[in-house]
N, C-alpha and C positions, 0 to 999 in steps of 0.2 A: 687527407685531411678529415675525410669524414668521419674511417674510420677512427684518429686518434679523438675525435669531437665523442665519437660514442663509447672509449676507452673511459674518457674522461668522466662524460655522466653517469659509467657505474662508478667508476670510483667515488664519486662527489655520492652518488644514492648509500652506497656504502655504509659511508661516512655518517649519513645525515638517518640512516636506520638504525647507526652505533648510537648515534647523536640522543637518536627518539627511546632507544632499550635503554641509554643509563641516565636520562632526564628521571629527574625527583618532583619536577612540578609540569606532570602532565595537562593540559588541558582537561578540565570533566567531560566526558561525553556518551551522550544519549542517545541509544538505539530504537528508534520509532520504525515497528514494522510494520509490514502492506495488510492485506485484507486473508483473512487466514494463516494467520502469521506469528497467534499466540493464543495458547490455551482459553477455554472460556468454560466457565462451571455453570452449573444449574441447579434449581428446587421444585418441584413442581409440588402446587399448592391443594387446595379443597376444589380449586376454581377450575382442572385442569382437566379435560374434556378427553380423553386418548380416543384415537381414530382407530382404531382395533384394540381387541380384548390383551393381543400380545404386547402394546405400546404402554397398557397399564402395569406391565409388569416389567419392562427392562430397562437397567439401567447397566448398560455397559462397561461400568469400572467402578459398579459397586458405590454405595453409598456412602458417607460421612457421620456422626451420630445428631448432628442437624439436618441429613438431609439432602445436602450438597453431592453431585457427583458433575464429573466432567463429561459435558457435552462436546465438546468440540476438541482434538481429535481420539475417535477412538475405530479400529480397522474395521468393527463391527457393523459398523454404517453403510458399510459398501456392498450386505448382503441386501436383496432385494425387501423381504420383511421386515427388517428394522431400517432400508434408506426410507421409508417412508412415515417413519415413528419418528424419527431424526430429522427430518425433513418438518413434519410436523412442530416441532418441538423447536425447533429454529425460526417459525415463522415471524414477520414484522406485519402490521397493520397500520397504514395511514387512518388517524383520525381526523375525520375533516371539520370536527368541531373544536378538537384542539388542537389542530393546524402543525401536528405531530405524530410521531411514530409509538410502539409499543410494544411489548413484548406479546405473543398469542396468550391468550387468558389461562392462569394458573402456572403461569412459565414463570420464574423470578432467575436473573440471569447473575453472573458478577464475574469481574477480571481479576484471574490469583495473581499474588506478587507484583503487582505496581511497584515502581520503583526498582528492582531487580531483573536481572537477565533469564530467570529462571524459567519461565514461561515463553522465555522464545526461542530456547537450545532444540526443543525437540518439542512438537506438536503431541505425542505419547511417549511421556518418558519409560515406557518399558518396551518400546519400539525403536529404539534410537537411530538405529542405520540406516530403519526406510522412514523415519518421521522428523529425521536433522533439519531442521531449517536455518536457523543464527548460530547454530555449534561452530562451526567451521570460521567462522567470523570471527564469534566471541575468543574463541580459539587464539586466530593469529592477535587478534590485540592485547590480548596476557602474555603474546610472547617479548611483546614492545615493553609492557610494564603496565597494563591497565588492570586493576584489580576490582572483581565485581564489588558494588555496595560503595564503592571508597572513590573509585575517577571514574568506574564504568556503572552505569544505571542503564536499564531498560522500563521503556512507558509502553506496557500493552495497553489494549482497547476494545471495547464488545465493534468490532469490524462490522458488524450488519448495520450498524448505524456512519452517519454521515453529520453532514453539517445543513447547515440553509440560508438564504439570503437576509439580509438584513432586514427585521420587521416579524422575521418567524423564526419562533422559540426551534431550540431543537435541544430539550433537555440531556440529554444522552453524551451528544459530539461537543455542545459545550460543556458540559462537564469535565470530560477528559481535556478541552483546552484547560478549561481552570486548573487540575490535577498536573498536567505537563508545564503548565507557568511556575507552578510553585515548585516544580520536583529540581526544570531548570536554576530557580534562585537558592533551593537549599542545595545543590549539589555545588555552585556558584560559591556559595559561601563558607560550606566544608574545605572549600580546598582556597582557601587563602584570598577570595575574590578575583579566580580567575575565571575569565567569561567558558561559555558551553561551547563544546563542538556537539549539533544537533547531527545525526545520520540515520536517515529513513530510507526505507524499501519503498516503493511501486506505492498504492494508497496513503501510505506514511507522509510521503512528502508532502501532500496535498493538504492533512492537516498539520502540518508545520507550516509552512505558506501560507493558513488561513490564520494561526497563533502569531505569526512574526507582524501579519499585516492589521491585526486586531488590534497589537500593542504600539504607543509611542513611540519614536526615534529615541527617545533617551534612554527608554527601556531596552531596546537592541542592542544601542549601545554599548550599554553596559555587562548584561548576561550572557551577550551570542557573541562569540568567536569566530565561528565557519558552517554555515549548512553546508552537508554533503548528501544529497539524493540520488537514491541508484536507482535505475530503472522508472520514474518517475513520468505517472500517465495523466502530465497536464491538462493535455487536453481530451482527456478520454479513450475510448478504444473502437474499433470497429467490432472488435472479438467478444463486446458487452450485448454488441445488436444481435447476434446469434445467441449468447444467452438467455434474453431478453425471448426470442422468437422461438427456438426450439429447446431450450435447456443446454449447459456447458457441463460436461461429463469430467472435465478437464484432464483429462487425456487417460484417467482411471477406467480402465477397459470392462469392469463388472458393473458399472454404474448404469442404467438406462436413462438417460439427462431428462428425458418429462416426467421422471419420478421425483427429482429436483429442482424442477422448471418453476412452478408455481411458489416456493421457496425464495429461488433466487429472484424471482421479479420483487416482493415484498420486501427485498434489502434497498435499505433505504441508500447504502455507499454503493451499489453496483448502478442504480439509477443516477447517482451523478459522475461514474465513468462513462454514461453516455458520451457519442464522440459532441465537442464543442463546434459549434455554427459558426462561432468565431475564429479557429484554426482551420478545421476540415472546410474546403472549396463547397461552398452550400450548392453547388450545383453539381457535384461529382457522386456517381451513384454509387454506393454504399450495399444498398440491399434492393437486388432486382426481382422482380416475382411476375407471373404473367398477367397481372391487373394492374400494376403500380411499381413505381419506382423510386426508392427511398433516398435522398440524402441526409448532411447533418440537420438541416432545415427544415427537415420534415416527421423529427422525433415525437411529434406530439400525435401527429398522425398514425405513424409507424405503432407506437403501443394501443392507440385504438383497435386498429386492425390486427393486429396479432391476438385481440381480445383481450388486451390490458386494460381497459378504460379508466379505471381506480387511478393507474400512475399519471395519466394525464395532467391533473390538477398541481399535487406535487411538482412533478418535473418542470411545469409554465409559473409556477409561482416560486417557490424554492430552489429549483437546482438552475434552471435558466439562466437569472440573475447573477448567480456565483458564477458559474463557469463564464461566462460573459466578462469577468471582471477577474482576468489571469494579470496581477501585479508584479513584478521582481520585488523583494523584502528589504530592499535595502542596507544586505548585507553580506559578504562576500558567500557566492554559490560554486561549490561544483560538484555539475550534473557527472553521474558515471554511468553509461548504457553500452548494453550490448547493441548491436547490430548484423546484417548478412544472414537475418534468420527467417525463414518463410512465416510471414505475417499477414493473418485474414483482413485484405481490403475491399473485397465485393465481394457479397454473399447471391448467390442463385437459388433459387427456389422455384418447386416447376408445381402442379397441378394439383399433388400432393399439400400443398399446404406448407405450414409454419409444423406440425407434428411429426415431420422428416427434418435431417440435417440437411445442410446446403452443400452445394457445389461452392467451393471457394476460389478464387484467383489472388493469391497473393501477392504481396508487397515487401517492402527492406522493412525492418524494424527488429524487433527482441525476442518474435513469435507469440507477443500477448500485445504488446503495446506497436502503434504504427511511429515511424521515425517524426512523421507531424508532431507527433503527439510528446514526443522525447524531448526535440528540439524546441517548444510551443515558449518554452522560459525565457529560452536565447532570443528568439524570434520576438517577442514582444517586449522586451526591456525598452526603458527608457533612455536614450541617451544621454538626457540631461540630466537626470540624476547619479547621485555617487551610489553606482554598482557595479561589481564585478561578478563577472559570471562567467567559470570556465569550463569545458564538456572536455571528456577524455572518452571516448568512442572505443569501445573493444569488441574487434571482428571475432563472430561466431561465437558468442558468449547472450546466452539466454535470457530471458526475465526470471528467472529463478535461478539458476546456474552461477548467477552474477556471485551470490552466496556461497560457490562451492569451491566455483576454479579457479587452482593456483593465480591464472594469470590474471582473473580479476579481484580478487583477494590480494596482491600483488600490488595493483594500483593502490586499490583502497588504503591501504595501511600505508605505501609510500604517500598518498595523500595528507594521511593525520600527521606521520612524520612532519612533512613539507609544514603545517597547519603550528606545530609543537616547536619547530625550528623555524623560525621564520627568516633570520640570516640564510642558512644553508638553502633554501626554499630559494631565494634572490639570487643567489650564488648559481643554481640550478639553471633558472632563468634564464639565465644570462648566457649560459654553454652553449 
């Protein structure tokens, strides 16, 4: 029986993948990627200060006739002389009198191709094989019938920037809400007024769940069909404390991460992957050292002592608040994570300091995100209210991988089907 039960449900998937390739009124849907996840250009102004004589002169993919070239990605960063020209050139600054974030002085930043998937195929489009990031994705959804510009849009984002608690401005993160509300209604409205299927990566999700819960019920309603969030690090990561402490090389073996360190603390979105007090066990240690011992409850202290001080005030006034207040959006979700993959849940640090990497003890999760942190959506819903929330779990499939492999590529597109067919979707069910 079971196996004619699993006979069945490819046949029925078959079916309902023919179903979704010769559909003529696909659903519109919006590809909201994580945090390095879409090109980012730059200008650097009169006001622009370079920290050696070689960072006034390079510009790695070449200029524009305004001036513009791309910062963010190009292979040439990973050399030791220009990570720190690059490094430089990326910086954020909290200002504490305008209770905001900014670009480092003389830096003027901007996100090409809003609206488009163009900027999230490949982080260096003259690198494509080793810079693929959305290709593979955007890929299999053309092959269903999604056609860029027309049913399929992409919303990039300057990723250093984040969002903040209600009461503090954060020009930047809400702007991109405002840019992704309207991109949702005009893509809503090109195709006949059928609602959105929203689909984010890892950081993505987090500001679509800040967009979904900023808006009315009747605005949901109406515009949003299905969030689909893959990889999605509700409640933060342990794997942020280490970059936080000693810099995250992220697994780029020429990189030396305290030449990036100082960089990544001043991202105002990697200070709110901090892990949440509210999911992670506030008494379970996190980052052990031989003077003190960290958990999620102890973040304000933790960046003191690593010699953060700056982030302190942001993180207790701005990001607290927010992560504190993980809602369900009241409108059908499903989570897609990997799992089975060695994920840093305690960090060690010996005598050396925070200027050395840690000893790690892993945990289950995606290998960037901890499974707390995956499951944090399901785990906190309301029961009383009308929501639906379903996780489809896929062993040994990465936080990044999620984007490549057949088998999770697989799900994901059987998902929009299911989302595009909603009969066969039920029918499914039901097997």
């Amino acid at each position: 029986m079971e196996q004619l039960g699993f006979r069945v449900a490819m046949v029925l998937m078959a079916v309902m993948f023919h179903a979704c390739q010769t559909s003529s009124n696909l659903h519109p849907l919006i590809l909201v990627p994580g945090s390095g996840g879409n090109q980012l250009e730059a200008r650097l102004t009169a006001g622009y200060k370079p920290s050696s004589v070689l960072c006034n002169q390079w510009y790695p993919t070449g200029k524009d006739k305004e001036g513009w070239f791309r910062l963010w990605f190009d292979p040439s960063v990973l050399l030791a002389p220009f990570t720190k020209c690059f490094a430089h050139r990326m910086m954020l600054s909290y200002d504490p009198e305008l209770d905001d974030y900014r670009n480092a002085p003389g830096v003027e930043t901007r996100v090409p191709h809003f609206g488009s998937t163009r900027s999230l195929l490949y982080l260096d489009p003259h690198l494509k094989h080793i810079t693929a990031y959305m290709a593979p994705l955007v890929s299999s959804l053309e092959q269903i019938g999604y056609v860029d510009g027309k049913t399929l849009f992409g919303a990039p984002y300057d990723f250093r920037y984040g969002l903040a608690a209600e009461g503090h401005p954060s020009q930047v993160g809400s702007k991109f809400l405002q840019d992704l509300k309207q991109l949702i209604e005009e893509a809503s409205t090109s195709n006949g007024g059928n609602p959105v299927i929203l689909l984010s990566h890892s950081l993505g999700g987090l500001f679509v769940l800040q967009l979904l819960n900023r808006n009315p019920p009747s605005w949901r309603q109406k515009y949003i069909k299905h969030f689909i969030a893959l990889s999605a690090p509700w409640a933060g990561t342990v794997d942020e404390m280490l970059t936080f402490a000693s810099g995250n090389s992220l697994g780029v073996p020429l990189v030396d991460p305290l030449l990036v360190r100082e960089e990544q603390r001043s991202s105002e979105s990697n200070l709110w992957l901090m892990p949440s007090p509210k999911l992670f066990r506030r008494s379970k240690p996190l980052v052990v050292t031989p003077n003190a011992t960290y958990s999620a409850n102890d973040i304000a202290k933790f960046l003191n002592d690593i010699g953060f001080p700056q982030g302190v005030r942001p993180y207790k006034s701005r990001i607290l608040p927010l992560v504190e207040q993980l809602v369900a959006p009241e409108v059908p979700v499903t989570c897609i994570i990997g799992s089975g993959v060695r994920t840093p849940e305690t960090l060690f640090y010996g005598k050396s300091g925070f200027d050395q990497q840690p000893e790690v003890v892993y945990g289950d999760g995606d290998g960037t995100v901890n499974m707390v942190s995956l499951l944090a959506l399901e785990s906190e819903r309301d029961s009383e209210k009308n929501q639906t929330i379903k996780v489809i779990e896929i062993r040994g499939v990465s936080h990044t991988s999620i984007l490549k492999e057949d088998a999770a590529l697989s799900e994901i597109v059987g998902e929009i089907c299911c989302i595009n067919s909603y009969q066969m979707s039920s029918i499914m069910s039901a097997v």
